[in-house]
C-alpha angles and dihedrals in degrees: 000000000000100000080047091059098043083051102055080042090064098048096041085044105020105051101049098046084058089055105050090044086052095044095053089045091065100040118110114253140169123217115237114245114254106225130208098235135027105256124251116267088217133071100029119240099359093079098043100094103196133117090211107101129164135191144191118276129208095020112201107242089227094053118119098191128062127163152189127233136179133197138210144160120210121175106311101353146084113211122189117180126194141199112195118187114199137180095211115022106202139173094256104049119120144211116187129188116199126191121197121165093200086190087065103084134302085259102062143100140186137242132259124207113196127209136188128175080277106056147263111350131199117267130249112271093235103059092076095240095162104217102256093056085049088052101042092045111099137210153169116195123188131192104205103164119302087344117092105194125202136191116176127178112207109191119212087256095061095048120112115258100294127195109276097218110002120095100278104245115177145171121235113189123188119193132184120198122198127218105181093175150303116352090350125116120182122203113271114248104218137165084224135071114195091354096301128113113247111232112008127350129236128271124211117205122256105232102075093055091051087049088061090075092207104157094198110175114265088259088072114106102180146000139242135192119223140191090256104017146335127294129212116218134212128152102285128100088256130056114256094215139024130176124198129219088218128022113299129239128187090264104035077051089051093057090040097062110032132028092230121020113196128232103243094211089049079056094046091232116127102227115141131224102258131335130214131248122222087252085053104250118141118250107195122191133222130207130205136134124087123297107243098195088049089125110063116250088017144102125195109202096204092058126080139184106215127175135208119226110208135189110212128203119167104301101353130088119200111197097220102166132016124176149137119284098176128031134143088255100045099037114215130318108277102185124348100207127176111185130207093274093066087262112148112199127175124186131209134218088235099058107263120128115199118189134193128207111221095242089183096258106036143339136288123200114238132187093247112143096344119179 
């Protein structure tokens, strides 16, 4: 039943990431050019010295806004810059700039950075901006006139989880969207449908994302920044690397890898802080998921409780385990043990024993002692 279920996983997981790396590795695309100095943050577009511009499509003929807007890269940094022309420039018109790698996983989604004449505004709570790409993203914003001129700087580490090997094809949509007064909306004029760009995508260049020196396991398939470190990404629910900027502890690991560990007493599952292998090195443990007895006498069949095994050495993290702890058919973790041999066991409240073989980089579930 278990190989079963792996199996559905992967093609519910498995074939659609391949596609959409695939995908994204056929699409047209252009590079964006590197330049050889940052542009001004005054003057809009004047002092943006790139021969990559980009415009709406498809402009509505009732739209009253159209705009410019040029795009460079230069060492560790992505700069778009944009010229909006407006016939009414009011408080509560809006530019927006979205970033999406579609060769990243079938999960994921980018990030959206939103602009007004004064300044950068908070996005909505819906795009998924995580608040440290919001912070280290900056931007001068000018109302001259009709025309409302951008320039924004994106660093690598603000960027939306992007392929780790793979060219780095992206979409960058720019919307405007009109208010041209109470109660009137008019339509938003984009170079995007649907969050994709029309015609070719966008390249970055290669080179910042070598300068990184981030050294992920050939199983990562994409990177993500993150508010403490760096995460490696497969196709599982965890991310199969992390890297720290500083040391990482078990907590400081917990807050790295997922947005809201879970306390595992709180759960009622008896899975304990870190473990120990037989070399010594700490394997710490991470719970997520939904916990399916959470009403009492109850059990909800479509929630589960799973936790993420990690190696950690200095300032990297190797997922070497995940699995549930606590599901309507197991029952909860009763005891999470990991003897001297490198033999991980964990035992359930209904009665089932799962164990694991040390295999020197991770662990593989054995039939030992199956019930």
């Amino acid at each position: 039943m278990r190989a079963a279920a792996a199996l559905s996983l992967c093609l519910t997981l498995c074939a659609p990431a391949l596609a959409s790396a695939q995908d994204a590795l056929e699409r047209p695309s252009k590079p964006i050019p590197t330049m050889s100095k940052p542009p001004r943050f005054q003057g809009g577009l004047k002092g943006f010295a790139s021969p990559l511009t980009l415009k709406p499509a498809n402009v509505p003929e009732d739209a009253t806004a159209n705009f410019t807007a040029k795009v460079g890269f230069r060492k560790d940094t992505l700069y778009v810059g944009v010229d909006a022309t407006d016939d009414q420039l009011l408080a509560n018109d809006r530019l927006t700039l979205s970033i999406y790698f579609p060769g990243s996983g079938p999960l994921t989604t980018g990030y959206t950075w939103s602009f007004g004449f004064d300044g950068k505004r908070a996005s909505a709570t819906d795009s998924g901006t995580p608040e440290f790409a919001q912070k280290k993203v900056n931007a001068a914003v000018e109302r001259r006139g009709n025309t409302l001129s951008l320039v924004a700087s994106v660093p690598m580490r603000a960027l939306p989880r992007f392929p780790a090997r793979d060219p780095m094809v992206m979409d960058l949509c720019i919307t405007y969207e009109d208010q041209d007064g109470a109660g009137v909306k008019a339509p938003p004029v984009s170079n995007c449908q649907s969050g994709t760009m029309v015609g070719d995508a966008l390249r970055l260049p290669d080179e910042p994302r070598k300068a990184l020196k981030l050294k992920p396991p050939e199983v990562v398939t994409a990177l993500e920044p993150a508010a403490t470190g760096w995460l490696g990404w497969d196709l599982l629910a965890y991310p199969a690397w992390a890297q720290g900027d500083e040391a990482l502890e078990p907590e400081s690991l917990r807050e790295l890898v997922v947005t809201n560990p879970l306390d595992a007493s709180a759960m009622n599952v008896n899975v304990p802080d870190s473990l120990s292998l037989p070399d010594g090195r700490a394997v710490v443990t991470v719970l997520t998921g939904k916990n399916p007895y959470a009403v009492e006498g109850q059990c909800d069949a479509d929630d589960e409780l799973r936790a993420g095994f990690y190696v950690v050495t200095g300032k990297t993290a190797s997922r070497v385990l995940e699995w549930p702890v606590a599901t309507c058919a197991l029952g909860r973790a009763s005891s999470v043990v990991l003897d001297e041999e490198g033999t991980l066991t964990i035992r359930y409240s209904n009665g089932a024993t799962q164990n694991f073989a040390w295999s020197g980089d991770h662990f593989s579930r054995t039939e030992l002692g199956k019930r």
